[in-house]
C-alpha positions in Angstrom: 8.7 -12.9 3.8 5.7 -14.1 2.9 3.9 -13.8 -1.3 2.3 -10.6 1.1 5.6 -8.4 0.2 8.4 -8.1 -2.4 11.6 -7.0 -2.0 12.8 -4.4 -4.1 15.7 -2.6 -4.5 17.1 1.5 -4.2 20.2 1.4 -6.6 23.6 2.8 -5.8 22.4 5.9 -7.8 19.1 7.2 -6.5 16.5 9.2 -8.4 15.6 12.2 -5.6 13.0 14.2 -5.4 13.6 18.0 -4.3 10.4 19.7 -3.2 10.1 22.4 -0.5 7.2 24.9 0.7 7.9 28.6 -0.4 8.8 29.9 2.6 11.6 26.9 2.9 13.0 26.8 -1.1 16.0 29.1 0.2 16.8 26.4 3.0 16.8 23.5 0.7 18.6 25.8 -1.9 21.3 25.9 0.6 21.2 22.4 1.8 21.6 21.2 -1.8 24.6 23.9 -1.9 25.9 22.0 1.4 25.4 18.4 -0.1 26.5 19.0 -4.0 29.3 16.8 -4.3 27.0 14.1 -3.1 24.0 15.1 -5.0 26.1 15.6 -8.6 26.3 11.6 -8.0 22.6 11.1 -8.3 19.5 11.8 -10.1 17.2 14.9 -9.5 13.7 15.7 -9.7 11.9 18.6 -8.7 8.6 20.3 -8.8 8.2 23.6 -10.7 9.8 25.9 -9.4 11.8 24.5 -6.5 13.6 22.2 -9.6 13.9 25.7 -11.7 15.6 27.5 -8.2 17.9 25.0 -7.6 19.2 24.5 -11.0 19.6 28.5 -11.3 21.4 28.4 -8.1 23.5 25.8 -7.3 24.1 24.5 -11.3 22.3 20.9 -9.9 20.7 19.0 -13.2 16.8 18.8 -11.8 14.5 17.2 -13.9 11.1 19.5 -13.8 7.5 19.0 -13.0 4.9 21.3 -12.4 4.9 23.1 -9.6 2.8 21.6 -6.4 -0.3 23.4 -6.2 -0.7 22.7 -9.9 -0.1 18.9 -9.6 3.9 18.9 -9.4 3.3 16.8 -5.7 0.9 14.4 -7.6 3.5 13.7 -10.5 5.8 12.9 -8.1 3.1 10.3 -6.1 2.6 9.0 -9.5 7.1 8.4 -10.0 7.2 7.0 -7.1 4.5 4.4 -8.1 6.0 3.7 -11.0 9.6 2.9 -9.6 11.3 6.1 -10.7 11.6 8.4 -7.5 13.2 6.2 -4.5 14.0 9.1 -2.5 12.5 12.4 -0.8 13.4 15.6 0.6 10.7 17.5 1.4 11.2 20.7 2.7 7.3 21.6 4.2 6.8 24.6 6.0 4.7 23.5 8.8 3.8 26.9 10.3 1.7 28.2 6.9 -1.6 26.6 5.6 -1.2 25.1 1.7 -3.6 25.4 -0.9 -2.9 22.3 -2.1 -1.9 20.1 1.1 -4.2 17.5 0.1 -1.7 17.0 -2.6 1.0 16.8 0.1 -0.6 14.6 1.9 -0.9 12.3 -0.8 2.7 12.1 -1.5 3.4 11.6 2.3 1.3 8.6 2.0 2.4 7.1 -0.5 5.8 7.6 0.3 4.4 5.9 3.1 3.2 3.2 1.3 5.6 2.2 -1.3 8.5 2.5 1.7 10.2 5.5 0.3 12.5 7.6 2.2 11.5 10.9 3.0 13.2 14.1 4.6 10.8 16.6 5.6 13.4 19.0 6.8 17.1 19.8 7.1 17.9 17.4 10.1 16.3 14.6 8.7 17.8 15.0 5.1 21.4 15.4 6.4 21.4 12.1 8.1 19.8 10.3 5.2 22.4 12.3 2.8 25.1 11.0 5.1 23.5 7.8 5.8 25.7 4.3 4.7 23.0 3.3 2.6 23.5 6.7 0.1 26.0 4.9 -2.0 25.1 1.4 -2.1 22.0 -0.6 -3.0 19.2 -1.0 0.0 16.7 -3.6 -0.6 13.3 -3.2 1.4 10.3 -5.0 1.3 6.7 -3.2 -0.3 3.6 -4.8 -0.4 2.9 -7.3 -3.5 0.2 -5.3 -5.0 0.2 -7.3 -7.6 -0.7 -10.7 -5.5 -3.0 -7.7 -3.1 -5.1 -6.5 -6.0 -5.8 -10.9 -6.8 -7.0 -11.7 -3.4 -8.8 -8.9 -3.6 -10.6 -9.2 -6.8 -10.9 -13.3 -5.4 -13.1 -12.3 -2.3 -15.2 -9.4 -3.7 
């Protein structure tokens, strides 16, 4: 590709994020239940009290954040940004309004934008759980923000 993109690289071992809606923290609870041999392998992060939940529950290590509508979905944005989070599995609950879904749309976005995986319910988690990429490294190509941000400054 061109100096446009660089290619970067999801390790073998993949720092998650675990977030889900209130109404869907049971479901996710029980999908991490489902997948805990395979998540025991990797790293987890959580907001608030979705991270508390499924530590209580399924005896998962999940590194805490605040909880979402108290910036828990920003401090993930921000991870992702920074390389830590490579993975998400959102559980959102479509069907009730959020107080903070401008927060949740942020980290959609830039999920978007930095090329990130990202479940936002069961079916799409268990086939990127399962997927052949889970246990290997999977390069992918993000925009050089580095070379973006010196055009930019260059033409303004």
């Amino acid at each position: 590709m061109s100096q446009e993109y660089i290619t970067f690289t999801i390790g073998q071992k993949k720092n998650i994020a675990l977030i889900a809606h209130d109404n869907e923290k049971q479901k996710l609870i029980a999908w991490c239940k489902e997948h805990k041999a395979e998540l025991e392998k990797h790293n987890l992060y959580g907001t608030g009290t979705t991270a508390r939940m499924i530590t209580d529950q399924t005896g998962l290590t999940v590194k805490g954040y605040n909880s979402g509508p108290l910036g828990g979905d920003q401090q993930i944005g921000a991870k992702i940004v920074e390389g830590v989070i490579d993975f998400v599995i959102f559980f959102s609950d479509p069907l009730t309004a959020q107080p903070h879904d401008p927060d949740v749309k942020a980290l959609m976005r830039i999920s978007q934008v930095y090329d990130i995986p990202m479940a936002v319910n069961k079916s799409t988690a268990d086939f990127m759980i399962t997927s052949c990429y889970m246990n290997r490294d999977y390069k992918h190509e993000v925009i050089n923000f580095k070379q973006h941000i010196a055009d930019r400054a260059e033409t303004l």
